[in-house]
N, C-alpha and C positions, 0 to 999 in steps of 0.2 A: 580443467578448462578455466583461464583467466576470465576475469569482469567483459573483456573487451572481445573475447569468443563468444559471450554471452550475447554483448549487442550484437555483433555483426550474424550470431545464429538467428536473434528476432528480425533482426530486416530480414535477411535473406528469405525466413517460413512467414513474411508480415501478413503474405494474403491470405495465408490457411489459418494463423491466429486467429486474422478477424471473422473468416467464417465460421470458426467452432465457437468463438467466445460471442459474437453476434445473437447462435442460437440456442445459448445457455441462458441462463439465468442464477448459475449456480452463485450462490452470497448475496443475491440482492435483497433477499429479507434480510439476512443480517443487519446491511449496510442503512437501509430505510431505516431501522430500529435503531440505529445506533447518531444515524443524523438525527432522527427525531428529540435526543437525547439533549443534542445542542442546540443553543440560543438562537433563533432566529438572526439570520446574517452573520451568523460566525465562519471565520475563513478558515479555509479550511487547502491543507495542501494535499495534495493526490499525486503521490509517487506510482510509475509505469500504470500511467493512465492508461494505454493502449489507443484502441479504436472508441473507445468513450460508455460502451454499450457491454453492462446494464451498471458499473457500478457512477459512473460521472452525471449518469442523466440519474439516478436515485437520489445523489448529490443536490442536482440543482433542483431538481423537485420539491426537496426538502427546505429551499429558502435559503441558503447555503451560499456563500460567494470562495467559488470555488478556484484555486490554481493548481495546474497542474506542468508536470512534467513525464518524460517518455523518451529514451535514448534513438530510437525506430524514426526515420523521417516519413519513412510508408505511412505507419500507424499513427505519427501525426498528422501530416495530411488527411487523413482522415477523419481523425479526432476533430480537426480545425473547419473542416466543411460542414461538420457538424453542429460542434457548440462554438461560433463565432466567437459568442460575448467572452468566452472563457481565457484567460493569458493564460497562457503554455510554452513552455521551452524542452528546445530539443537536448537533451542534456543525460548526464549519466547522472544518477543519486550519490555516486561518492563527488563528485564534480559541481551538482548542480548549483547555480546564485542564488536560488530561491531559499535558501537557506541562512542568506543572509539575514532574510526577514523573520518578524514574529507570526506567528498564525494560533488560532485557537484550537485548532485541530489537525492533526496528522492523519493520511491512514493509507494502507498498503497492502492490496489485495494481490496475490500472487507474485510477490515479489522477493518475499527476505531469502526462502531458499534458494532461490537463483545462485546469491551473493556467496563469494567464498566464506568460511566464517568467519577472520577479521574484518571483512566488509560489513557484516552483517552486526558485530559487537559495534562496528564504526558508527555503523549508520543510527542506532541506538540511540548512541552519544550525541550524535548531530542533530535528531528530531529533538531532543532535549532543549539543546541549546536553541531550536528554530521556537521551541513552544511559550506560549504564555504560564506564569504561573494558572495552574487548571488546567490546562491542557490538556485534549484528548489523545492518544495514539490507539487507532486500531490494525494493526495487522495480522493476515493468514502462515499461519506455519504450525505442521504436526507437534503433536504432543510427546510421538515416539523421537527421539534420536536417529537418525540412520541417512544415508546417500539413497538415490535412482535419478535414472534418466528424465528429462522432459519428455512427455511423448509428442509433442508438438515439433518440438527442433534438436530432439538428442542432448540440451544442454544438461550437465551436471547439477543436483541438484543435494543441496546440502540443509537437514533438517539437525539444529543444536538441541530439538530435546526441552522440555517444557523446567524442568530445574536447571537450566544454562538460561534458558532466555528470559525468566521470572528473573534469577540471578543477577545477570546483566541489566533488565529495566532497573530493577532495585538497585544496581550499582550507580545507575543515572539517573536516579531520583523519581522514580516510577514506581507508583503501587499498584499493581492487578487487581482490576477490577472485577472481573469474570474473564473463562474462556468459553466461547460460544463454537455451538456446531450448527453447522448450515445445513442443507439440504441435501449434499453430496459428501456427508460426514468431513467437510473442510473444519479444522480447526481454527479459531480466531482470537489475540489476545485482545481483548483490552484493557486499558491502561489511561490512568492518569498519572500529569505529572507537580508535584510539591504540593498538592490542599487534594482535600474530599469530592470525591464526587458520587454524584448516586447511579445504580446500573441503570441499563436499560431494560425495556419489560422483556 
């Protein structure tokens, strides 16, 4: 399944996404813990933000000036009735302009395995280049290697495996900070990029 089967499978399943992810809460301790970690008003970009709920509102909770993006016009629309103040573009992550800019932080919940795996080395490379020296990136992806389905929309789902993607941050100038598990045993990297940073508790 290419990038662009991916988007068109999120629109298509956009209203059952937003129901199941609506009545989870699964990551949002992570996420809390890990904004908390950052400077008050540091920006911060949010790749496949979705319908916003729970990780965009732990976000701005945390003091956070947040941007995001989301391929799904459904799930923008939604996103957008909700956090107003928030700028958000409809856009693909290999594609998006927001990456033109700098931001202090990165982070990408349910997203990298979607991406085929050059997308996924791709997009690495790019949060790189969007980050500040210090920079955060946190993203969700298993620690095993392996493929499976979405169960949400059947999209193909590709997991590189915790020595590929340690590999690759450190190839783009990211040292692993911790991996964290959440509440639904989701794994999560974090990661700084070019100086020190200290974990989250």
């Amino acid at each position: 399944m290419t990038g662009r089967d991916a988007i068109q499978a999120y629109e298509q399943h956009a209203k059952k996404f937003l129901d199941a992810r609506d009545a989870s809460q699964t990551g949002a301790d992570v996420v809390k813990r890990w904004a908390r970690s950052l400077h008050s008003g540091a920006s911060v970009l949010e790749l496949a933000c979705g319908g916003g709920f729970p990780i965009t509102s732990a976000l701005i909770s945390a003091g956070l000036d947040v941007h995001a993006i989301d391929s799904s016009p459904t799930l923008l629309e939604t996103f957008q009735a909700r956090f107003p103040e928030v700028p958000v573009r409809c856009e693909s992550v290999q594609a998006s302009t927001f990456f033109d800019r700098n931001f202090d932080a990165v982070i990408a919940v349910g997203l990298m395995f979607l991406l085929s795996e050059p997308d996924q080395i791709d997009l690495m490379g790019r949060v790189a280049n969007a980050l500040r020296p210090g920079g955060r990136f946190l993203f969700s992806a298993p620690v095993q290697a392996g493929t499976w389905s979405d169960m949400t929309t059947g999209v193909d789902s590709v997991s590189l495996g915790a020595d590929v993607y340690e590999r690759t941050l450190a190839e783009a100038g990211f040292r692993v900070i911790q991996r964290i598990v959440d509440q639904g045993d989701n794994n999560y990297y974090d990661s700084v990029f070019d100086t020190p940073a200290v974990p989250i508790d």
